[in-house]
N, C-alpha and C positions, 0 to 999 in steps of 0.2 A: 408698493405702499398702499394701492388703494384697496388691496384683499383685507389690510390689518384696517384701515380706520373704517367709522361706522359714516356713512353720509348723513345722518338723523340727525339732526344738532339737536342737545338738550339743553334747556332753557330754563330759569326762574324768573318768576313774574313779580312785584311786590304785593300783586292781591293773594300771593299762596303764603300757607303759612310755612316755618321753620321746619315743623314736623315733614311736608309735603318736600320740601327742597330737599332733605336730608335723607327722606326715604330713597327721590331719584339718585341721589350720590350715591346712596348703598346699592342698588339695583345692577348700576352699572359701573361700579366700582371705581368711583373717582371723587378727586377731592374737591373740584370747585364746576360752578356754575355761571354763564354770562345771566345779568342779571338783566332784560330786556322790559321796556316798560308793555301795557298790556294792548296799547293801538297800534306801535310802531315796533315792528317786529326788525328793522334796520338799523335801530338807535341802542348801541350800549349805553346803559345806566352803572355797570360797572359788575363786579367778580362777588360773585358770593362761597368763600371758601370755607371747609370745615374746619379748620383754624380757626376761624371768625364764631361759626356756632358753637362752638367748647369754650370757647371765652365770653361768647354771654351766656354759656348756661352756666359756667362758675363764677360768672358776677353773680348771678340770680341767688347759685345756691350760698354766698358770701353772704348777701344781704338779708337771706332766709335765716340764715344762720347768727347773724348779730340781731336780728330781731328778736328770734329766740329766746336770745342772749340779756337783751334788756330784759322781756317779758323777765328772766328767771329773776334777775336783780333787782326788779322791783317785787315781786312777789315776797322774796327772801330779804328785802332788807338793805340793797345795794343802791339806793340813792336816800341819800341823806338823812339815812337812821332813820329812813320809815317804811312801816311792813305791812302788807298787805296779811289779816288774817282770817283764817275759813275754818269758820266752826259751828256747830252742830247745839243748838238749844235742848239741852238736858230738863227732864221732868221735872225734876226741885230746883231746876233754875234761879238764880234768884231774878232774872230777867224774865223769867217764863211770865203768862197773861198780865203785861206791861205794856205800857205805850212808851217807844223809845225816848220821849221826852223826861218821863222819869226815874230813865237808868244814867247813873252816875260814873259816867266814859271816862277811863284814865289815862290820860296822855291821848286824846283820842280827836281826830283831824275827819273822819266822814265814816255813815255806816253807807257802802254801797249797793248790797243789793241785801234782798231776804228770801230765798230760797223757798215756797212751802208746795209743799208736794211738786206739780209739774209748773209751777207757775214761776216766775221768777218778777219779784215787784220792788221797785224803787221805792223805797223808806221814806216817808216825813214823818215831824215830831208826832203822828199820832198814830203811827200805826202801831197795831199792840204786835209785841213777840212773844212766840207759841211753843211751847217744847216741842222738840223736830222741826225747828224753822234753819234751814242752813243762814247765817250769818257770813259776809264775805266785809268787812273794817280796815278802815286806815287808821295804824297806830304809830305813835312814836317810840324809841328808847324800846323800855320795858312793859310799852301798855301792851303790847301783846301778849306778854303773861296774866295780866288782869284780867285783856275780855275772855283768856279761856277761863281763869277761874271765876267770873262771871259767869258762865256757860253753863259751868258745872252745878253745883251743890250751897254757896256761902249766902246767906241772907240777904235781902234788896235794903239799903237804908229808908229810910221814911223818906219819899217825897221830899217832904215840909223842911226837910232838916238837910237836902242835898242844894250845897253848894251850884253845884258847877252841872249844868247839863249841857244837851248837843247844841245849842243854841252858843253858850254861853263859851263852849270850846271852837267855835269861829263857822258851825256848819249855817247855813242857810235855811230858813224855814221852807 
């Protein structure tokens, strides 16, 4: 018996990481590990099997995966009929050289970022939007068809004569 076993005992410690334990199991081909703390080389702390590692990597890859998951349902629309949308300030805009305070947002809950070149800046009521500003907005329903045809080509209304700004649709100065 004593030609077949190794007298070496392999060990993991809790200062090594998952990777490191998992490598010594592959090396010497076996599935678990005494798990020894790192002063007392007499005291088991308990079995680290590779059972054990597969099951937290597919909890990890579970929760990577419903996060995802939100991220997509919010983007798309999946919590409570409101959509994240990302669009692109057209030259005849009628949003183009405006201050978002006097674009008339339809169904519209917050503009989150503005995109302009490498820069990415947090909107308030006076920042002006530029043709080639990527636009990223929280909309309800159908306003996400408005801020695209906003984006596009259709007239700005007068200031003077718009009802309802960002302010006025519940955003925050």
């Amino acid at each position: 018996m004593g030609e077949v076993c190794s007298r070496e005992l392999l060990v993991a410690s809790p200062d090594e990481t998952i990777a490191e334990a998992s490598r010594k199991m592959d090396d010497r081909d076996i599935g678990r590990l005494p798990l020894l703390p790192s002063g007392d080389p007499r005291r088991l702390n308990g079995m680290l099997r590779r059972s054990d590692m597969l099951r937290a990597h597919n909890i990890l890859l579970a929760r990577r995966a419903a996060l995802c998951h939100r991220k997509y349902q919010v983007r798309r629309g999946g919590y409570g009929g409101m959509n994240t949308e990302e669009l692109v300030i057209e030259l005849d805009a009628p949003c183009a050289t405006h201050p978002a305070r006097e674009v008339d947002w339809p169904h519209y809950r917050g503009l989150a970022s503005v995109r302009r070149g490498r820069q990415v800046l947090i909107p308030h009521r006076d920042t002006e939007l530029s043709a080639g500003d990527g636009l990223v907005a929280l909309a309800f329903g159908e306003g996400g068809q408005e801020l695209r045809r906003m984006s596009l080509d259709a007239p700005l209304p007068d200031p003077e004569s718009v009802e309802g700004s960002a302010t006025d649709a519940g955003c925050e100065e």
